[in-house]
N, C-alpha and C positions, 0 to 999 in steps of 0.2 A: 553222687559218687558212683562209682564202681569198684567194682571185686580187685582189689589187687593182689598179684602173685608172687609179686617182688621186691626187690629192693636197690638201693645205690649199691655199688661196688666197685673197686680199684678202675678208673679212668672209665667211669658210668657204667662197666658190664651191669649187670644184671643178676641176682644172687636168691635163689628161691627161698623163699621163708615159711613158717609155719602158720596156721589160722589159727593156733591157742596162744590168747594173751597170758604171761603168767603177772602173778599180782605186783605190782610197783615195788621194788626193792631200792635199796639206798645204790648211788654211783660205786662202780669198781672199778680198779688199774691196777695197772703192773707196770714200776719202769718208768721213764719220764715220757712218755705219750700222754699226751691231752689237749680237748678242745680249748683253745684260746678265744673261739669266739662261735655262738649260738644265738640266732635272732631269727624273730618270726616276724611278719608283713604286720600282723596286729596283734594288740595286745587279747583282745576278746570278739569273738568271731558270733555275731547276733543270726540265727540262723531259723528264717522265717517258716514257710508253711508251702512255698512254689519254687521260689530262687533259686538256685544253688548258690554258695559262698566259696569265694575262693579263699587261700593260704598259701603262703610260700615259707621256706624255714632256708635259711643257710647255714649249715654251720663248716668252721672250720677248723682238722685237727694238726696237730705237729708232735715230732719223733725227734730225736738225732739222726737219728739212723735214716729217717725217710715213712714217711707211710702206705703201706701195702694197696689198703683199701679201706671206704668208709662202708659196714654195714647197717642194714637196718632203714632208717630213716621212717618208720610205720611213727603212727599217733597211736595214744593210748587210750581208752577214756575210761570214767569209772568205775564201770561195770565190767573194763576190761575184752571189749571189743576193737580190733584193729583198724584203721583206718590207712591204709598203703597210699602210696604218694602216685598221681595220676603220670609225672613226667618225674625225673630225675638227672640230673648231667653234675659230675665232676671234674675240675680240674686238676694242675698243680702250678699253683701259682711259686712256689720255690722247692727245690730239692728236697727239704725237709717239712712242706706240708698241702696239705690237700683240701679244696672245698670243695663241697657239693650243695646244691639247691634241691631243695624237693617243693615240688606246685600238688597241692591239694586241693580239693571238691567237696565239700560238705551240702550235703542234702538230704531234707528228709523225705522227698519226692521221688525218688532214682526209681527208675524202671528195674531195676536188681534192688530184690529184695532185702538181702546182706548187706548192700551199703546205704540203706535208709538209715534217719536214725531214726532213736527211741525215745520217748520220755527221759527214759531210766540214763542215757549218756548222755546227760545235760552238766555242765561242772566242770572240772579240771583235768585236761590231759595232758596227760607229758610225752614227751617225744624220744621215742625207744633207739638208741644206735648204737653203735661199734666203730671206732677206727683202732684199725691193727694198724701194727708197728714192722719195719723190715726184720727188726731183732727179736721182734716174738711179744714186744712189750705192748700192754694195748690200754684204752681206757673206755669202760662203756658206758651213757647215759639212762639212767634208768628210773630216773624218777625227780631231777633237779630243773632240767628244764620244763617249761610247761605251759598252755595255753587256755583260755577260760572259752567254753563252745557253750552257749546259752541260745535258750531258745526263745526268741522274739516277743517283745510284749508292744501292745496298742493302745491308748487312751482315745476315747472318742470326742469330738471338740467340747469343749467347756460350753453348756448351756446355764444359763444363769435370768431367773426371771423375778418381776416383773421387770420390762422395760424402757421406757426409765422408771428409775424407786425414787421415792420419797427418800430424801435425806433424813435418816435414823429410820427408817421402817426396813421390815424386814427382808431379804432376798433369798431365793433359794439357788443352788449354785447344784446341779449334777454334774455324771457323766459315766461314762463305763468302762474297767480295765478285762483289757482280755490278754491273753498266750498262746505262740503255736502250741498247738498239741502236735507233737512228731509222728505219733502213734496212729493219728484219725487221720490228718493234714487238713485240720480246720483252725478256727481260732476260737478258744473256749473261753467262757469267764473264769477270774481269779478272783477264787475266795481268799475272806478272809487275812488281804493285803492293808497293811498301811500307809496310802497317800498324800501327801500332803496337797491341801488347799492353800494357794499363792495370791498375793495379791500387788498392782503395780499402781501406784496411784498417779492420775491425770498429769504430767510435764516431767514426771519420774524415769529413770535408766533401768532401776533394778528390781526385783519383785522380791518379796518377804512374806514368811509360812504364816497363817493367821491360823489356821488350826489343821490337824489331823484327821482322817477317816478311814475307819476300816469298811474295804470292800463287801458285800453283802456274800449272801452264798452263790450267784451269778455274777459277781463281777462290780458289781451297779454300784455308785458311790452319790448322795445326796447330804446337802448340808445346809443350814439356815442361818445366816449372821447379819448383822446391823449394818446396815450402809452409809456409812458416813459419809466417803467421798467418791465422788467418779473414778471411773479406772478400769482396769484388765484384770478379769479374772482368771486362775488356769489352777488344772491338779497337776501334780508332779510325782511320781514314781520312780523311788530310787533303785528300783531291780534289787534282787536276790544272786544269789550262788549260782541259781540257775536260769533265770531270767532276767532280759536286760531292761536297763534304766528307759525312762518314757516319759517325756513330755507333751503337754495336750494341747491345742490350739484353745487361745484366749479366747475370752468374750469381754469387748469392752461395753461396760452399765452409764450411762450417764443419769446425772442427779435431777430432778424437776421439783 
């Protein structure tokens, strides 16, 4: 990311905005101005530890009277740091309403310091805007739309030993979950997570949870269970609020 100092405005100008996010308040209008339509590129934006992620938002608003301009177009995140949109361009696709697109950069790498992220803006942001009306009517989004920016998680391939196992002797199955940290820009262990252990038995489609594990205080996940039949082992990590979901490569056991 980078520092942005602006925002969409009537046929793309450019409209200076503030660096203080104020805290999510509920949508306001005046008038019959509003957005009929608001969509982002993804639903939740997984954002690693080197990458940058891109986002795109379109939204689009309608007046009677015609709309002035769209302002705004910043991302908000929870802690209430701004995130300005890298490019912006609107149209008017009819008399009466305007769309604009805004292209975002999420990174917690960036050479500017301000637009790294943080740990702490991992979670739900909403997308802060304005479209003014010719008649003075307006409607501004301020906390209804929203997107989920979570910070990348890793599972490391399914090891699973001895192998081959004695059918009904015991197996032990690891592995290790990790997360960017935005803060370090490394990948840390996650404590304290619960994984599920999968299993897909030999000529099977689908795989099914045979037990649960909580990750150690590094990360580390180990587990011992019966071997009945050949098959694919794998953990499964349904991700958090702030952290995205991870699946780990298999390890297929066979039986002797």
């Amino acid at each position: 990311m980078r520092i942005r100092t602006a925002a969409t405005a009537a046929g793309g100008t450019l409209a200076l905005l503030t660096c203080l996010a104020p805290a999510a308040q509920a949508d306001s209008h005046k008038g019959d101005t509003t957005f009929t339509s608001v969509t982002f590129s993804k639903s939740t934006v997984n954002v690693g530890v080197s990458a940058a992620q891109s986002l795109t938002v379109v939204a689009t608003a309608k007046d009677g009277s015609g709309i002035s301009g769209i302002y705004g177009g910043k991302l908000v995140s929870p802690d209430d740091h701004i995130t300005f949109p890298d490019s912006a361009s609107c149209t008017r696709p009819t008399s009466t309403t305007m769309k604009c697109t805004w292209k975002y950069s999420l990174d917690a790498n960036d050479t500017d310091d301000y637009a790294d992220l943080k740990n702490s803006q991992a979670g739900t942001w909403h997308l802060d805007a304005e479209a003014a009306a010719n008649d003075h009517d307006f409607y501004t989004l301020d906390s209804s739309k929203s997107v989920k920016v979570k910070r990348y998680a890793k599972l490391t391939a399914t090891q699973a030993s001895p192998e081959p196992v004695a059918k009904g002797g015991a197996l032990t199955v690891t592995g290790a979950l990790t997360r960017a940290s935005w803060n370090t820009n490394v990948y840390a262990g996650y404590s304290a997570q619960v994984v599920a252990l999968q299993f897909k038995k030999s000529g099977a489609t689908a795989y099914s949870t045979v037990k649960t594990v909580t990750t150690d205080s590094t990360g580390k996940l180990k587990a011992t269970i019966t071997a009945n039949s050949a098959g694919t082992w794998r953990w499964k990590f349904a991700g958090t609020s702030t952290t995205s979901m991870v699946t780990a490569t298999g390890d297929s056991v066979a039986l002797k």
